[in-house]
Each structure stands twice: as structure tokens, then as C-alpha cells.
C-alpha positions as CSV (number, residue, x, y, z in Angstrom):
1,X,0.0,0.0,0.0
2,X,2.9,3.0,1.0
3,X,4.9,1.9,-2.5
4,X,1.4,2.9,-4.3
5,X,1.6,5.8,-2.3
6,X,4.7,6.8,-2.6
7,X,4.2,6.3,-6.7
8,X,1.2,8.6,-6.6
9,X,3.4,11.1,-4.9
10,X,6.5,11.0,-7.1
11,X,4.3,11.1,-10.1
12,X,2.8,14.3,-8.6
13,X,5.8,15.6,-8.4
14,X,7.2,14.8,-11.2
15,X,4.0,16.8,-13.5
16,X,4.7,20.2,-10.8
17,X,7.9,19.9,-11.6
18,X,7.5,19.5,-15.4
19,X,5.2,23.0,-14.8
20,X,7.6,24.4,-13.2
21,X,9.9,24.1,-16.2
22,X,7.5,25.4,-18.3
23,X,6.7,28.0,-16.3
24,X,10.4,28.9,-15.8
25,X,10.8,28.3,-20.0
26,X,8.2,31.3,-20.6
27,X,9.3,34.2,-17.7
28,X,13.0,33.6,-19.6
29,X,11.8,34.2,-22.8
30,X,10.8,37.6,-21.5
31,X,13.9,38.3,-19.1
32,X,15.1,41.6,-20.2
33,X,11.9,42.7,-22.1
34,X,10.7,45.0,-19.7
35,X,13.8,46.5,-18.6
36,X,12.5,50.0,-19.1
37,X,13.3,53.0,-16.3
38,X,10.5,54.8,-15.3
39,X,11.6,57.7,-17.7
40,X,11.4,55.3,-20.8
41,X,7.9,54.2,-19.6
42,X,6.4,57.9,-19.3
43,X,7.5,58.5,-23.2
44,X,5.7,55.4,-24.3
45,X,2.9,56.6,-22.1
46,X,2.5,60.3,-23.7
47,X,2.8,58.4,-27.1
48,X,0.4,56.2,-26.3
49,X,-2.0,58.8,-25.1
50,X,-1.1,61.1,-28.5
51,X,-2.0,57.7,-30.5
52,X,-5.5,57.8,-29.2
53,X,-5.9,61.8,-29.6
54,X,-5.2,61.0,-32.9
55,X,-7.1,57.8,-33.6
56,X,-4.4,55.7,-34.4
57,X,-5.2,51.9,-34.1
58,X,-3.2,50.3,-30.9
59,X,-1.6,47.7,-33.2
60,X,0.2,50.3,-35.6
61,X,1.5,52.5,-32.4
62,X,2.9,48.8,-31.6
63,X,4.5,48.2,-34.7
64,X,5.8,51.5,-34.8
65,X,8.1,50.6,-31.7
């Protein structure tokens, strides 16, 4: 009965840990992306905001950057 146990539990494990990698897999894809300073961010805020004054669709403000 505990070796059916303990099989249960290592396969548990086993899946969270395989999330875990996964998980892990997509936050490094993204390491560095947002490394903007607070200045950098404001900019892309007031350009943002000029977009939509203008009526400028979201996506081409995107591909713009």
C-alpha cells in the first residue's frame, strides 16, 4: 500500500515539476523585455495617449516601436 503511495506522490511531483519548467521556460523568454526605467515608460505613455488623440489603431503604435 505506501509503494502505491509513494508512486502517486512522485508522479505528482514529477507533472509540478514539469510545470515548473514550463513556467520557468516562458518568464526567460521575457527576461530583459521589460527592462525600461521609469523615464522610458512615461515617453511610451505620452505616445500612447497622443496615438489615441489622434485615432491611431493600438496595433500600428505597436509596430511602430
Amino acid at each position: 500500500m505506501e509503494a502505491g503511495v509513494e508512486k502517486l506522490i512522485l508522479r505528482e511531483l514529477r507533472e509540478i515539476k514539469e510545470e515548473l519548467k514550463i513556467l520557468n521556460s516562458k518568464i526567460d523568454n521575457f527576461t530583459g523585455y521589460f527592462d525600461l526605467d521609469e523615464e522610458e515608460i512615461e515617453e511610451l505613455y505620452r505616445e500612447l495617449e497622443d496615438a489615441k488623440k489622434h485615432g491611431k489603431r493600438l496595433e500600428d503604435v505597436l509596430n511602430e516601436l
